[in-house]
C-alpha positions in Angstrom: 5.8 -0.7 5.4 5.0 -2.1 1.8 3.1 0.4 0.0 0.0 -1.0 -2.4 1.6 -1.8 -5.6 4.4 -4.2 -3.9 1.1 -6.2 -2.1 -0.5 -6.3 -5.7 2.7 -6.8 -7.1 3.0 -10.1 -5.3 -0.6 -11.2 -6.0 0.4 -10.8 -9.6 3.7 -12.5 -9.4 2.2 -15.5 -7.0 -1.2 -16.3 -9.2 0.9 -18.2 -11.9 2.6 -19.9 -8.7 -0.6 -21.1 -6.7 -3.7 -20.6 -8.8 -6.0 -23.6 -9.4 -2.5 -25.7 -7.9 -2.9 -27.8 -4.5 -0.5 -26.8 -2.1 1.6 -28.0 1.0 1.3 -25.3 3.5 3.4 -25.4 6.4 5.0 -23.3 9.3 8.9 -23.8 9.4 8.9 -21.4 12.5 6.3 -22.9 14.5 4.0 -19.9 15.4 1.4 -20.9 12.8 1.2 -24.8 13.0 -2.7 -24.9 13.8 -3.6 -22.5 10.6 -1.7 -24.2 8.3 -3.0 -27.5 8.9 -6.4 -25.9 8.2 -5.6 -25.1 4.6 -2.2 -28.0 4.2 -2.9 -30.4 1.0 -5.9 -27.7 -0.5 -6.3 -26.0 -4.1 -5.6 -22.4 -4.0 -8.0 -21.0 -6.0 -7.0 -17.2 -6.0 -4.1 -14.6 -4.7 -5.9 -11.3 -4.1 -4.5 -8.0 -3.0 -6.7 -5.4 -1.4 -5.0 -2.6 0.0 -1.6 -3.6 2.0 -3.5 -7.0 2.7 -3.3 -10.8 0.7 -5.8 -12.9 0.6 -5.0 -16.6 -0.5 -8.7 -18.5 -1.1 -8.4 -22.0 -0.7 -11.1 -24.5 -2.0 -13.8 -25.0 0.2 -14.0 -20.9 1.1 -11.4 -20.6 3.7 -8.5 -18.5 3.3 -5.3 -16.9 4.7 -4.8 -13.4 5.4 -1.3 -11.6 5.3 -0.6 -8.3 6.0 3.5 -7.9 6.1 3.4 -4.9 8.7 6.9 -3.1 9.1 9.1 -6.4 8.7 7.3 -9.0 6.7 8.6 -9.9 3.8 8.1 -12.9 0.5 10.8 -14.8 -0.8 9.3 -16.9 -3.9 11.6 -19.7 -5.8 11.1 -22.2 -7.7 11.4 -26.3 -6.7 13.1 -27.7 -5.4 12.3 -26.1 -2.2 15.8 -24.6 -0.1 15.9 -24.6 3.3 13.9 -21.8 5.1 15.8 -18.8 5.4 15.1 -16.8 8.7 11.8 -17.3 10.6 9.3 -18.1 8.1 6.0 -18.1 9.2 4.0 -20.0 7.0 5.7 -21.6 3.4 3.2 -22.5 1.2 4.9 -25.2 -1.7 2.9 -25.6 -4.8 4.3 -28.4 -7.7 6.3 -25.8 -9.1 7.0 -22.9 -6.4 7.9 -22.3 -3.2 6.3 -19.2 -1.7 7.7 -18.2 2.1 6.6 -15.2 4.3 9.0 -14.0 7.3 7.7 -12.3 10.1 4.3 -10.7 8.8 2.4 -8.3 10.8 -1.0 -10.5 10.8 -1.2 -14.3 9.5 -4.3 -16.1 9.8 -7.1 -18.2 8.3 -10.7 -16.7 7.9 -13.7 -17.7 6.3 -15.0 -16.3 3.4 -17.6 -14.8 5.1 -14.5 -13.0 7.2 -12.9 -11.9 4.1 -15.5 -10.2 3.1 -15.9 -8.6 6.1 -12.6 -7.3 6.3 -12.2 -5.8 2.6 -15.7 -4.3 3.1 -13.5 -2.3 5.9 -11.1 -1.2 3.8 -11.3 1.9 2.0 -11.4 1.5 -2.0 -8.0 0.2 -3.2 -6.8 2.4 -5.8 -5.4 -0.7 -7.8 -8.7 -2.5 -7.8 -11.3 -2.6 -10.7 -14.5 -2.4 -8.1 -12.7 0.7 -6.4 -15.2 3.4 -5.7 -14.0 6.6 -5.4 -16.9 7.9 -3.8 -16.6 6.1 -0.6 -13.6 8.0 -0.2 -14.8 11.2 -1.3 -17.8 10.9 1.2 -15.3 10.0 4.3 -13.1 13.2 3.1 -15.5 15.8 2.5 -16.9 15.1 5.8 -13.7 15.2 7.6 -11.6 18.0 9.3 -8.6 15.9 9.6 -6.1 16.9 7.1 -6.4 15.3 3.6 -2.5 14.3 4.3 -4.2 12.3 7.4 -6.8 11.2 5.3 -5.3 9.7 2.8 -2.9 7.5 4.5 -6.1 5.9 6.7 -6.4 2.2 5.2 -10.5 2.8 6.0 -10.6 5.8 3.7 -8.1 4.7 0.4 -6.3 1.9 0.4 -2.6 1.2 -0.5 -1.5 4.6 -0.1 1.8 4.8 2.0 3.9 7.6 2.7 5.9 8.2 -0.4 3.1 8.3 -2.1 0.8 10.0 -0.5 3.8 13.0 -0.2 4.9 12.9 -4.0 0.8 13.0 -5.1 -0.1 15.5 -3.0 2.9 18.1 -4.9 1.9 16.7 -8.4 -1.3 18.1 -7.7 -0.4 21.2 -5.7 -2.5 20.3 -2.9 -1.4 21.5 0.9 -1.2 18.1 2.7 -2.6 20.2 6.3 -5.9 21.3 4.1 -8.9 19.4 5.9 -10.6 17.3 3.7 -13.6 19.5 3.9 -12.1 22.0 2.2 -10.7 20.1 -0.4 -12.2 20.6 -3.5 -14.1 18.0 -5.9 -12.0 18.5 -9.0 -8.6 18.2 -6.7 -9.6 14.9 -5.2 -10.4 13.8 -8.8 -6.7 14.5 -9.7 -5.3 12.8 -6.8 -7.2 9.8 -7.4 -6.5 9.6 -11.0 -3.2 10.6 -10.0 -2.6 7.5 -7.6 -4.3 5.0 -10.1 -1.3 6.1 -12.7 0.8 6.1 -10.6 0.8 3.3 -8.2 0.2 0.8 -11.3 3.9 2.2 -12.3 4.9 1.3 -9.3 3.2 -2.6 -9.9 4.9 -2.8 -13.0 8.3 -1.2 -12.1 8.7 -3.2 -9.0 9.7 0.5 -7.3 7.9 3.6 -6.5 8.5 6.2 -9.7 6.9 9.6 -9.5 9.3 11.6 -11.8 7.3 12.3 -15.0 9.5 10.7 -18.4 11.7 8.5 -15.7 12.0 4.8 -16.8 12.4 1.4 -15.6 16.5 2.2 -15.7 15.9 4.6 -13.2 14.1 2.8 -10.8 16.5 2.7 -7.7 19.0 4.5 -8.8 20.7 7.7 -8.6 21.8 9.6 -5.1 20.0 7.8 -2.3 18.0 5.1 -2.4 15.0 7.8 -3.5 17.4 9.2 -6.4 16.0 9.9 -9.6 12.3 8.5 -8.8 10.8 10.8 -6.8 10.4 15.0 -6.5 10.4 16.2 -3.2 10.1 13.0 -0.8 13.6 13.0 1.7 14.8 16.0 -0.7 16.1 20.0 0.3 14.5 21.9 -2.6 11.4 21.7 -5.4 12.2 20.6 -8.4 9.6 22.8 -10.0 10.3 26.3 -8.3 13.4 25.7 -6.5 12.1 26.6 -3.0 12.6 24.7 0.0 11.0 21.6 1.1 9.4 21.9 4.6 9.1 18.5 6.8 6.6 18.3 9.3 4.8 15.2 10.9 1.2 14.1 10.4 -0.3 11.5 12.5 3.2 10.5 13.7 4.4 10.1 10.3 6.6 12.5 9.0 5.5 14.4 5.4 7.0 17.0 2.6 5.8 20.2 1.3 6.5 22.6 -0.8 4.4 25.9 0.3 5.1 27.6 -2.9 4.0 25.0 -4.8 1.1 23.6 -2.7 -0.5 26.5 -1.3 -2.5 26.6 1.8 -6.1 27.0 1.2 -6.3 29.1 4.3 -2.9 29.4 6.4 -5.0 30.8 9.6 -7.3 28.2 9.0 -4.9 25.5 9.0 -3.4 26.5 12.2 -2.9 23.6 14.6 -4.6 21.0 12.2 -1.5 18.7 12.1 -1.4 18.5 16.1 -4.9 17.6 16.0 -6.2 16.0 13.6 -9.6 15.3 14.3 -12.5 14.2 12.1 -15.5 16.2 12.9 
């Protein structure tokens, strides 16, 4: 699944495409022939990202919701439009682009009131300049769910996916089992900082890079599609103390650590916390 930066990566590539420009909007596939004649032959006014979600506003304070899921994916071109490539759900064709989503996990029109509604459910995106960190902190210090849990719930922070939340969590030598209870004030700070730096890398590299001094030439390269751009995510050994990287699964979704490096604040403690999981 697309992590936060490539969703705000695509509302920064598509504004110049859409903005203030009235657009055909159509479904080539079929599955979305009533929604698009809602919003066909209206002025976008606005992309906006929130979290793994885009939000296209239309004139007249309708607008459509995408979240890509697992499979969805954007192919953007310029016009002349080419024929639709695989199932596209909805194309939406402005003077001078062509903008087409295949197979996204949720595609539909809501109000504005709805949009509202929705991004008032979503946890404070990272990438976002009316991101409060404090709703976070106040669903985490709460919480007995491990902050490795936490993090990765779209109603706590937003945009924060798996790679990330593994490579952030060793940058700042925090156990990803450690409830967020017991997570201190200062270490939170550093992990949101943290994922602020980091992800807007990952907006302007097109690529998730959490190597400190790697470089745009980097970006994809090197042994595995990981390579040279991350630490310990998919790798055997630390970087930093040359121990081995344990793999373990939280909330179905499977995470690296490095015990040496990211000590357990209480190893009894954190007995059985990865099974359960539980806010409390």
């Amino acid at each position: 699944m697309p992590e936060g930066h490539s969703i705000h990566r695509q509302a920064r590539d598509q504004t110049p495409m859409l903005r203030r420009k009235l657009v055909a909007v159509s479904s080539p596939q079929g599955r979305f022939i009533d929604g698009a004649a809602l919003l066909d032959g209206r002025r976008c006014m606005a992309v906006e990202a929130c979290g793994k979600h885009l939000f296209y506003r239309f004139a007249g304070g309708d607008a459509l919701h995408i979240h890509l899921g697992l499979y969805g994916k954007f192919l953007c071109a310029p016009r002349p439009a080419a024929e639709p490539r695989g199932l596209v759900r909805v194309r939406l064709e402005s003077p001078t682009h062509t903008v087409d989503c295949n197979g996204p996990n949720q595609c539909e029109v809501l109000t504005g009131e709805e949009v509202d509604r929705l991004i008032a459910r979503i946890g404070p995106d990272v990438l976002r300049d009316d991101a409060d960190p404090e709703r976070a902190w106040a669903r985490i210090t709460k919480s007995r769910a491990p902050i490795g849990q936490l993090v990765m719930d779209q109603s706590v922070m937003a945009g924060i996916g798996n790679i990330y939340r593994t490579e952030i969590l060793w940058r700042q030598r925090i156990h990803p089992l450690t409830p967020g209870r017991a997570l201190e004030r200062d270490a939170f700070d550093r992990f949101w900082a943290d994922s602020v730096a980091l992800l807007k890398v990952g907006v302007n590299l097109r690529a998730i890079v959490t190597v400190d001094g790697a470089i745009e030439g980097t970006a994809g390269r090197g042994p595995g599609r990981y390579g040279a751009r991350t630490n310990i995510f998919k790798k055997a050994t630390c970087p930093r103390c040359g121990g081995p990287i344990l793999q373990f699964p939280i909330a179905a979704r499977k995470t690296f650590c490095c015990e040496a490096c990211q000590p357990a604040v209480d190893p009894v403690a954190l007995k059985g916390v990865a099974a359960a999981g539980e806010d409390g």
